[in-house]
C-alpha positions as CSV (number, residue, x, y, z in Angstrom):
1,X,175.0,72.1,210.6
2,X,171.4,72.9,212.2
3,X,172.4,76.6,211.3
4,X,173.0,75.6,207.7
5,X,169.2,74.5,207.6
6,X,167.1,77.4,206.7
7,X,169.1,77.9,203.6
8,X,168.2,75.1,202.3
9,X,165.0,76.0,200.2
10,X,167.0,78.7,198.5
11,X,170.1,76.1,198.0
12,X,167.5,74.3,196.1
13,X,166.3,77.4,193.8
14,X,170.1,78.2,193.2
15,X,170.7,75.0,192.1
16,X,167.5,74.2,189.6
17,X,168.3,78.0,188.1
18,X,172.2,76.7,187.5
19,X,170.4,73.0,185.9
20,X,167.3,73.3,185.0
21,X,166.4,70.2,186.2
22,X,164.5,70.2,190.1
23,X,166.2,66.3,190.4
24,X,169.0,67.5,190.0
25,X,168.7,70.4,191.9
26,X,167.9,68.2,195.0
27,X,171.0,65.8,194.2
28,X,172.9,68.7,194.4
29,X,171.9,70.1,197.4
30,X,171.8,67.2,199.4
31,X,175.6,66.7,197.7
32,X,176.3,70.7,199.3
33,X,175.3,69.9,202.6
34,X,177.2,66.7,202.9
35,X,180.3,68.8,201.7
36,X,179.6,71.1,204.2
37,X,179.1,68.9,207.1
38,X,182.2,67.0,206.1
39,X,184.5,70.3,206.1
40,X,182.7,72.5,208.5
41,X,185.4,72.7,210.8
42,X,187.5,74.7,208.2
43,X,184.8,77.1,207.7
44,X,186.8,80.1,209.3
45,X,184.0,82.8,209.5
46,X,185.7,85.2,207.1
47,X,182.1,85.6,205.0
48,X,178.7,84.6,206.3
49,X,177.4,80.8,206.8
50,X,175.3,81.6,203.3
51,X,177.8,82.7,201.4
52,X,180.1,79.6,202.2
53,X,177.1,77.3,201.2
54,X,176.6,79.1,198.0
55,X,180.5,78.7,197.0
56,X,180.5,74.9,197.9
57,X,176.7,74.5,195.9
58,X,178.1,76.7,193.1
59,X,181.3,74.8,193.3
60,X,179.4,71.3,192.5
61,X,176.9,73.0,189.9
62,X,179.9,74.1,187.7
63,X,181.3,70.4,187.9
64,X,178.2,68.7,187.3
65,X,177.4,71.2,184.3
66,X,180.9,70.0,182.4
67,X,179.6,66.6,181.3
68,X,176.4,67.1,181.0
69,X,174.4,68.8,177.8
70,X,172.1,71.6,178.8
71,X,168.4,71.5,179.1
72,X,165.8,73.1,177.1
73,X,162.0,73.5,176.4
74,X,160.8,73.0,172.6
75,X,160.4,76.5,172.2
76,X,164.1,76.7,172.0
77,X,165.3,74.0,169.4
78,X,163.3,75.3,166.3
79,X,160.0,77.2,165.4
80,X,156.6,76.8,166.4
81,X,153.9,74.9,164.5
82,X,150.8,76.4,163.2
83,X,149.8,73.1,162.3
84,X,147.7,71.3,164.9
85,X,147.3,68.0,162.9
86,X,150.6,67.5,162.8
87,X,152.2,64.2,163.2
88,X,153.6,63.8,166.9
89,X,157.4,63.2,167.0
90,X,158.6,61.1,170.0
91,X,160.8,63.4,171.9
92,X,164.2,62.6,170.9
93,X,166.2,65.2,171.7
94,X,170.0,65.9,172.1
95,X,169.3,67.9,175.2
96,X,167.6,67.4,178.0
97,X,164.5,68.5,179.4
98,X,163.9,71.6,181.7
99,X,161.9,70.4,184.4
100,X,159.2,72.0,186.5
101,X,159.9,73.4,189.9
102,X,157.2,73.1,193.2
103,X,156.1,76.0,194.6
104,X,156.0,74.3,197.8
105,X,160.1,73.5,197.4
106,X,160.2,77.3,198.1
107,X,160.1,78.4,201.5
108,X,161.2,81.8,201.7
109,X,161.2,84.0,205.1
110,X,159.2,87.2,203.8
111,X,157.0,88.4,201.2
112,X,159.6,90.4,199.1
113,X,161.4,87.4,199.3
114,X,158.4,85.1,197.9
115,X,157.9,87.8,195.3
116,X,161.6,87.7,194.0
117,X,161.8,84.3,194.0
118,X,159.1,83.1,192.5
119,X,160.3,85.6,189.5
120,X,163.4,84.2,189.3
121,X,162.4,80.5,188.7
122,X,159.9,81.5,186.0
123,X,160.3,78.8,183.0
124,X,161.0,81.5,180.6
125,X,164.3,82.5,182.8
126,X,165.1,79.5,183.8
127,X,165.4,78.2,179.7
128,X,167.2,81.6,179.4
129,X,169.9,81.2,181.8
130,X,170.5,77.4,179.9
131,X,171.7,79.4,177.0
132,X,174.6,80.6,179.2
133,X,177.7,79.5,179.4
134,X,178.2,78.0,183.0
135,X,180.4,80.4,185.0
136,X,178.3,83.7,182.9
137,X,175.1,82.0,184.8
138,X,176.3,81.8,187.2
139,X,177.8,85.0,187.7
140,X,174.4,86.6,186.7
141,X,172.2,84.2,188.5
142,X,174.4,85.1,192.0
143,X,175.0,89.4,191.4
144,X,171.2,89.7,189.9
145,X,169.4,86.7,191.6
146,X,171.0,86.4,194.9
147,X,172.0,89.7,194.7
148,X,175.9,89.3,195.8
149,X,178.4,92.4,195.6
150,X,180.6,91.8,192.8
151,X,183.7,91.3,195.4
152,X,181.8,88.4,197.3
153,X,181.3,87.1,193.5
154,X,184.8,87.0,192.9
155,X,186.0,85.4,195.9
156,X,183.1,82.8,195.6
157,X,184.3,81.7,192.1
158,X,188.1,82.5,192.9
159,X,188.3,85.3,190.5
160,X,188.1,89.0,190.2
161,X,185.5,91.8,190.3
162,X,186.6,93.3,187.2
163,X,186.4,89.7,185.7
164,X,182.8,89.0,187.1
165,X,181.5,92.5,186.0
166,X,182.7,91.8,182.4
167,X,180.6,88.0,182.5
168,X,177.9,89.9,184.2
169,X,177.6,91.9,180.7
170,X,178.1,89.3,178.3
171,X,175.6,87.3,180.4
172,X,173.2,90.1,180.8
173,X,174.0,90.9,176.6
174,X,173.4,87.0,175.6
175,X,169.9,87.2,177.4
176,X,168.5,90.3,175.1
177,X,169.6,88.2,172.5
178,X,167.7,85.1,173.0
179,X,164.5,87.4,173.7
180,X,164.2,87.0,177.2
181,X,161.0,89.1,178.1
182,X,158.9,89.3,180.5
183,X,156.3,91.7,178.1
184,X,152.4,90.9,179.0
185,X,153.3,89.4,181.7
186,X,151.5,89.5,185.2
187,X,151.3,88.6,188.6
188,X,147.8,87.3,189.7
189,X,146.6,88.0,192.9
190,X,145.5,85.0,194.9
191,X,141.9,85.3,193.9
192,X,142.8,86.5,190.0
193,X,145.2,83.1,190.3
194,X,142.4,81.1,191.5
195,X,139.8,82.0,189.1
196,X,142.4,81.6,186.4
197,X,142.8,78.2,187.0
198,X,139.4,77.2,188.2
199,X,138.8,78.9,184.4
200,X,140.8,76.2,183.4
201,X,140.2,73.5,185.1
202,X,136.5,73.9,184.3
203,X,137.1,74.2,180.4
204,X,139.3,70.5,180.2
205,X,136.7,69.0,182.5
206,X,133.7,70.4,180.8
207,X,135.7,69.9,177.3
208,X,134.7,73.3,176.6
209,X,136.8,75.1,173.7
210,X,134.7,78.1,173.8
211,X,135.6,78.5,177.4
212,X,138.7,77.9,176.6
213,X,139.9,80.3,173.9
214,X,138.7,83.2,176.1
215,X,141.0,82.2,178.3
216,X,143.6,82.3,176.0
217,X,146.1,85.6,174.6
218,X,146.4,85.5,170.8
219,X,149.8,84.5,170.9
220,X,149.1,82.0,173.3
221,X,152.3,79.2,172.5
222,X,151.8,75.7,173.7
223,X,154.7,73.5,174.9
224,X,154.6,69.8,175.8
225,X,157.9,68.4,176.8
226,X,159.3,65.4,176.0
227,X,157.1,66.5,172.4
228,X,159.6,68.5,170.4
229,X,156.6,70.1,168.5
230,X,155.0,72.8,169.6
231,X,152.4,75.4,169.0
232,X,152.1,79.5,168.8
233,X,148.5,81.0,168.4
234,X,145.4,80.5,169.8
235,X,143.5,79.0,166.8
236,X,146.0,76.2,166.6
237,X,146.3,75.7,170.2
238,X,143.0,75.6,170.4
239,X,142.2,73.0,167.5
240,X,145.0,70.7,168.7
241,X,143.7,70.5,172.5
242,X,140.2,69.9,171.6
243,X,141.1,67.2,169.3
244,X,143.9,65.5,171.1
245,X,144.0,67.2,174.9
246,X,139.8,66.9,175.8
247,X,138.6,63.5,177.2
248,X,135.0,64.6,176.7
249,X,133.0,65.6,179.5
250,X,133.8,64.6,182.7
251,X,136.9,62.9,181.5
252,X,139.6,64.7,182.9
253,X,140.0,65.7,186.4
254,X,142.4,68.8,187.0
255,X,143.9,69.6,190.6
256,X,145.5,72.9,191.3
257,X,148.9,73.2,192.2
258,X,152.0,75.2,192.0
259,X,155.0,75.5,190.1
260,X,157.6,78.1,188.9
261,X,155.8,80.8,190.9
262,X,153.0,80.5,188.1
263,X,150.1,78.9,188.2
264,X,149.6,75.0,187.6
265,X,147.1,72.1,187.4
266,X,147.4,68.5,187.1
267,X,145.7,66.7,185.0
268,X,144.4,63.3,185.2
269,X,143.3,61.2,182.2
270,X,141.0,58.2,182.1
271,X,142.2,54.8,181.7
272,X,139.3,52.7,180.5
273,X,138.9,51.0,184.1
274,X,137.1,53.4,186.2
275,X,140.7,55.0,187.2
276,X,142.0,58.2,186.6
277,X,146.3,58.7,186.0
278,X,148.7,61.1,185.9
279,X,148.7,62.6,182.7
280,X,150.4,66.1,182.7
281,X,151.5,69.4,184.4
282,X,149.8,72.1,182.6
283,X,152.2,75.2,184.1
284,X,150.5,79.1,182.8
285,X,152.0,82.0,182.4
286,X,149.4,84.7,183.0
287,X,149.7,87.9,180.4
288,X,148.0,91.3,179.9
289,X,144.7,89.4,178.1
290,X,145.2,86.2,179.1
291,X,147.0,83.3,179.6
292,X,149.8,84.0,177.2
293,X,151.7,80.3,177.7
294,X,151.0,76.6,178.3
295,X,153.6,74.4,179.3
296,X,151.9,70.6,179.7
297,X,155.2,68.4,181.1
298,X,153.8,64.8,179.9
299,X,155.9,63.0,182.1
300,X,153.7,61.1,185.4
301,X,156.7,60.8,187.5
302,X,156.7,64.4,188.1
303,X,153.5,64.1,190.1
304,X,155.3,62.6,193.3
305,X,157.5,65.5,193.7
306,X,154.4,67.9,194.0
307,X,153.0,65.8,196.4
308,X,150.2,64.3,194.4
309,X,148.9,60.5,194.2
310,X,149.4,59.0,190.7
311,X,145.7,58.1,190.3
312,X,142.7,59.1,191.6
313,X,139.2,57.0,191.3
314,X,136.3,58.7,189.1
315,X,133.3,60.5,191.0
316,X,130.6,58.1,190.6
């Protein structure tokens, strides 16, 4: 299965797009190439080496989707809070949480290919395509994503064109409805991207709000998975991370990173012994204006999977 290799960053993308989850994206994939291996001598040639590994990876997305509830970022189980003093709720949600994606998981083999996928990763999507109904994402995700013909669609999911073009609407029709957008949004260069988040970085470390709300759009929104609260406008957003995101100056250490195809930063907190921890991903999404979204994913463990060390020592 050496041949099967070089699909395997793209495996990966498929599956986090089906799950929303980049754990269970790697599960699954490691799960599709041990199916493979175990019946590659019945692959018969009739479609291409891809196409095969996208049936069997599609094949075990669809299962693992029946028994388990979809995932979701706050923005999508009530309305934004104006309110930045109000009192944090503990996470508790029916549904699970979408989960960030590396960059570096994504490998692609040409610039129009980096460009497309990173787009199709993007948070925003990626919650979208959760409000689908399994076989209508994956329909959409495979003829608009992947950019199958409707007849390879069809055989892949053992149906027929006519029956994929129809979930290909409905999918496509469900998506306008849930106010998928990608309005005011842009696509940094590398040196826009890198001032952007050495903006950034600089205004947590420096515990600078000024700095910071020029950064940010007027309908900046704030999300902060596992919190179920979160916040739309830069006033609030504003007020709540000066008063309970700063550490003071010199508190907070932020490394760059990647995730989503947007740009990212981790952020390290003190702990009272000299140490600093792994706090949060803060994950932007860059508009017309400014940063028009902050998604901080308060949840350490993530750090391992972007290749960063859970603490780091203070510069004395």
């Amino acid at each position: 299965m050496e041949q099967a290799a070089p699909f395997r960053s793209e495996l990966m993308a498929h599956c986090y797009r089906m799950l929303g989850s980049m754990h269970d994206a790697e599960d699954l994939v490691q799960e599709t190439y041990l199916q493979g291996w175990r019946s590659y001598e019945t692959f018969e040639g009739r479609a291409s080496l891809r196409t095969w590994l996208y049936r069997i990876a599609t094949s075990i997305c669809l299962r693992a989707l029946e028994n388990r509830a979809r995932r979701a970022l706050p923005s999508g189980l009530g309305a934004g809070s104006a309110d930045p003093d109000v009192p944090l709720d503990n996470g508790d949600s029916p549904l699970g949480w979408i989960e960030p994606f590396p960059d570096a998981w994504w490998t692609p083999g040409s610039p129009e290919a980096a460009f497309a996928g990173k787009q199709s990763v993007r948070l925003a999507l990626v919650a979208a395509l959760q409000e689908l109904p399994a076989r209508q994402r994956a329909v959409l995700i495979l003829r608009d994503v992947v950019q199958f013909p409707a007849a390879e669609v069809a055989q892949l999911l053992d149906t027929t064109p006519a029956a994929v073009n129809s979930a290909l609407q409905r999918a496509r029709a469900r998506l306008t409805e849930v106010g998928l957008t990608e309005d005011g949004t842009v696509e940094p260069a590398d040196q826009e991207r890198r001032e952007l988040l050495d903006r950034y970085a600089a205004a947590f470390e420096q515990a600078d709000v000024d700095a910071l709300t020029r950064l940010l759009r007027a309908d900046v929104r704030l999300e902060m998975p596992p919190l179920r609260v979160w916040f739309s406008g830069r006033e609030p957003v504003t007020r709540f991370l000066a008063s309970r995101g700063f550490a003071g100056v010199g508190g907070v250490a932020m490394v760059p990173t990647g995730a989503n195809g947007q740009p990212a930063l981790a952020a390290y907190h003190p702990d009272g012994d000299g140490v600093l921890r792994a706090h949060a991903l803060h994950v932007l999404t860059p508009g017309v204006g400014g940063v028009s979204g902050i998604f901080a994913f308060l949840d350490p463990e993530l750090f391992a999977a972007f290749g960063l060390p859970p603490t780091l020592r203070k510069a004395s």
